[in-house]
C-alpha positions in Angstrom: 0.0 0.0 0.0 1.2 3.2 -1.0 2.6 5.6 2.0 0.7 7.7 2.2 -2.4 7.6 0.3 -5.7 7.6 2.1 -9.2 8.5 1.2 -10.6 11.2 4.3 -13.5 9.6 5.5 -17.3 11.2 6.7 -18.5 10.8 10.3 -22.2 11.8 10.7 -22.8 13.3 14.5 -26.8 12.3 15.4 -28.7 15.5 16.7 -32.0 13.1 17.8 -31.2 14.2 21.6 -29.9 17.0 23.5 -26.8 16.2 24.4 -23.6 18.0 26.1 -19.8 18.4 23.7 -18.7 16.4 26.8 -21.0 13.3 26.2 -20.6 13.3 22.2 -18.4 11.3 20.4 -15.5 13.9 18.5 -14.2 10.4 16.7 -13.5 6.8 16.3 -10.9 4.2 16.0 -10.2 3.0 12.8 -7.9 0.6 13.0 -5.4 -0.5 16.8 -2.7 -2.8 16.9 -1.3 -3.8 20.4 -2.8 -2.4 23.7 -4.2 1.4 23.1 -6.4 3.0 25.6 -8.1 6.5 26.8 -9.2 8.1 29.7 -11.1 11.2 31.0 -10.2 13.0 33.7 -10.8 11.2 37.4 -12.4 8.2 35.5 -10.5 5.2 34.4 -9.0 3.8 31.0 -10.8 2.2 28.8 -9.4 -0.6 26.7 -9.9 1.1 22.7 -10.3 -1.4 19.6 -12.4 -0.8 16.3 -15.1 1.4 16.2 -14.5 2.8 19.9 -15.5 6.5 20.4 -13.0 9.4 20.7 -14.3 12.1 23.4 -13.3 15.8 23.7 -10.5 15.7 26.3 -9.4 11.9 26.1 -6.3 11.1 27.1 -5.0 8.4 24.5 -2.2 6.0 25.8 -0.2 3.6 23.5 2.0 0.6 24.4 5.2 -0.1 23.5 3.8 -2.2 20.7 0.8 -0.5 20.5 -0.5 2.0 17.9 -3.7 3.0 15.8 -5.4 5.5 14.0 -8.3 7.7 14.6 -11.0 9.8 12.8 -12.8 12.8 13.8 -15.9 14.4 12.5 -14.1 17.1 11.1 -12.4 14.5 8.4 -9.1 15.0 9.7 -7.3 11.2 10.6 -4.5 10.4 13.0 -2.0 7.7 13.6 -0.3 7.3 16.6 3.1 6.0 17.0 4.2 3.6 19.7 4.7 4.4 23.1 3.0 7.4 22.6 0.7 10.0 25.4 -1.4 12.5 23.8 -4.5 14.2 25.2 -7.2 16.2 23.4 -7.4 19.3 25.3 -10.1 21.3 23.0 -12.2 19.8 20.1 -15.4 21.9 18.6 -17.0 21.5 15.5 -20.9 21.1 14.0 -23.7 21.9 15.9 -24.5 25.4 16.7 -20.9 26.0 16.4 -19.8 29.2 14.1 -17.0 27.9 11.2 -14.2 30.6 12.7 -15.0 29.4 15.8 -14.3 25.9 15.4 -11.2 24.4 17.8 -8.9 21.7 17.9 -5.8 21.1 20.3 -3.9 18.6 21.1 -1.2 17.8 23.8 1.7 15.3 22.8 3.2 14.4 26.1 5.2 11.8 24.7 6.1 9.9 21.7 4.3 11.6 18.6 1.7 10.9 15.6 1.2 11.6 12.0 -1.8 13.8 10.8 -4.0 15.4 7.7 -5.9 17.5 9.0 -9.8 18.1 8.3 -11.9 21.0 8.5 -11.4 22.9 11.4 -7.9 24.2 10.3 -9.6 25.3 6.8 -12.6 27.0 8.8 -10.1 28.5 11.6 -6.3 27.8 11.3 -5.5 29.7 14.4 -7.8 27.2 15.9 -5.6 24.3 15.2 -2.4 23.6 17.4 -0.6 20.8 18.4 1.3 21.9 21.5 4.7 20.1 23.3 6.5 21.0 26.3 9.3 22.8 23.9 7.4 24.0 21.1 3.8 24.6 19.5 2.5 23.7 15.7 0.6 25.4 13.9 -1.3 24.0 10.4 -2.9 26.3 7.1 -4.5 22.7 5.8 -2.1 19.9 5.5 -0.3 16.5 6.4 3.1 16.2 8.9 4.4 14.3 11.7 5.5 15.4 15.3 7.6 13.2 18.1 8.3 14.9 21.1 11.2 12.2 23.3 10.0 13.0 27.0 13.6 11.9 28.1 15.9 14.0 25.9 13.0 16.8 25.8 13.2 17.7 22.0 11.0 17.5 19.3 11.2 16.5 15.4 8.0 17.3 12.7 8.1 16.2 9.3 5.8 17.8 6.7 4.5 15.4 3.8 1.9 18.0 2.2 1.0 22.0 3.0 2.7 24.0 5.6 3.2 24.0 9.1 4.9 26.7 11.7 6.9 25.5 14.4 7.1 27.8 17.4 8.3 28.9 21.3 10.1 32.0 22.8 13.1 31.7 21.3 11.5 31.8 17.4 9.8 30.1 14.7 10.3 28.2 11.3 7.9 27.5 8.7 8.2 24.1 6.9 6.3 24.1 3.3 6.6 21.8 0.6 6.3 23.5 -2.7 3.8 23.1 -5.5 4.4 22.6 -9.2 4.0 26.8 -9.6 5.9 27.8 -6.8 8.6 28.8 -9.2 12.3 29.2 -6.8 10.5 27.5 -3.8 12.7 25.5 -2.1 10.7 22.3 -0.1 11.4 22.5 4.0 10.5 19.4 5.1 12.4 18.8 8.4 12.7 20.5 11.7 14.0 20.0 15.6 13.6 21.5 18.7 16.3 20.3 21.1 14.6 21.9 24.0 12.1 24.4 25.4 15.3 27.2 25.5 16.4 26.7 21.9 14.6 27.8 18.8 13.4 25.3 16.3 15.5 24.3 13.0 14.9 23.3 9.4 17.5 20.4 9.1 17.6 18.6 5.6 17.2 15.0 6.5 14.8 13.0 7.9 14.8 12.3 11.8 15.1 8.3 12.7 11.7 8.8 14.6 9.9 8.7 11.6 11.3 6.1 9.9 8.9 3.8 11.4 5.7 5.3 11.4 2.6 3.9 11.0 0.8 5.0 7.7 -2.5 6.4 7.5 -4.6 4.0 5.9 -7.1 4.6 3.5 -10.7 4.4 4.4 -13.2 3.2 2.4 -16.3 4.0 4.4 -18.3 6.3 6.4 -19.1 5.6 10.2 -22.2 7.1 12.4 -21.5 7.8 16.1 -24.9 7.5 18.5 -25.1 8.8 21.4 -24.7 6.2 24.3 -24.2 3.7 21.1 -21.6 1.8 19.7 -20.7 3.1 16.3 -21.0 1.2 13.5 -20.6 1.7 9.4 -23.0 3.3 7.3 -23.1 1.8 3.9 -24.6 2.4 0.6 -28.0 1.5 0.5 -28.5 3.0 4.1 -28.0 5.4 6.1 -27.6 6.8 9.7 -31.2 7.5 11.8 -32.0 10.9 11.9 -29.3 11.6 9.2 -30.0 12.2 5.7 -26.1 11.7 5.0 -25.7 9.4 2.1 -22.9 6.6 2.6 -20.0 5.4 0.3 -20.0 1.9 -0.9 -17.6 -0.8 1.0 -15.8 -3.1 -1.2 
């Protein structure tokens, strides 16, 4: 399978009930390999595989031999390395929600994941961050990688597609790759931060961290998320209750 490629995917949020951002589903798994959980604040871990739903301010754990990958409603889809803590500090989209309002953050505390983002960073780019303890990103619509190493406190990104901004006290960098008419553009793929007192760098090579990343796969179908349900996929020929979204076709 090609690195790389992927198909974003629909999620269809049900409105039948009044329900709070806290208690709807922002996501699923896609796909988990090994032993990946999450956990909201005060309450315990739960076990994630398949279909499991992704809440605003999860905590998602991976084991040492576990990783996965995750959609959200917006269409965006991420893959989480091994051995990797990130938590989901601020997700809003849909609803009653105004487009340049619309929010997404995420903490890495350790290890890292690779990303395309969805909507929210089209609708609001300054509402899109991924934040570290040594340096925050910053997306205008795209598809990169970030590993922050909790031991040795720095951080690597990678940038496959788009443009990203790497930032803390001490500066910033901008990593683009370049289009067929960006005549004299030059791509910047590659950047560290060695720690939370040093500015970020464009380096020219990939970092090891990402030589072993797990791809994005593609998706093929469309998933609805009840409330207080398990979700489950929508294909052609049907669709979700109380949605009018038409579904893609499964192979």
């Amino acid at each position: 399978m090609k690195k790389g490629l992927i198909t974003l995917i629909g999620l269809c949020i049900l409105s039948i009930y009044q329900i709070s951002y806290a208690n709807t589903p922002i996501g699923q798994v896609i796909w988990s390999a090994g032993a990946i959980t999450a956990r909201q604040p005060a309450e315990a871990a739960r076990i994630l595989a398949r279909h499991s739903p992704i809440y605003t301010h999860d905590m998602l754990s991976t084991s040492n031999n576990g990783t996965g990958q995750i959609a959200f409603t917006d269409n965006s889809v991420l893959s989480l390395q091994k051995d990797t803590v990130v938590k989901l500090d601020q997700y809003q989209f849909g609803g009653n929600v105004a487009p340049q309002k619309d929010a997404f953050v995420i903490a890495v505390i350790k290890g890292g994941f690779r990303t395309i983002t969805g909507t929210i960073s089209k609708n609001n780019p300054g509402g899109y961050q991924a934040t570290t303890p040594v340096a925050t990103i910053g997306v205008r619509g795209t598809m990169y990688s970030v590993y922050f190493n909790l031991k040795k406190t720095n951080m690597a990104a990678k940038l496959d597609k788009g443009s990203i901004v790497i930032s803390n006290k001490k500066g910033d960098v901008t990593l683009k790759k370049c289009g067929a008419k960006d005549v004299g553009c030059h791509d910047k793929l590659f950047s560290i931060v060695e720690g939370v007192n040093s500015a970020p760098q464009i380096i020219t090579f990939e970092p090891d961290v990402f030589k072993n990343e797990p791809a994005l796969i593609p998706i093929i179908q469309s998933f609805c998320l009840a409330p207080k349900a398990k979700p489950r996929p929508c294909l052609e020929g049907s669709q979700c209750p109380g949605s009018s979204m038409p579904k893609k076709s499964a192979p």
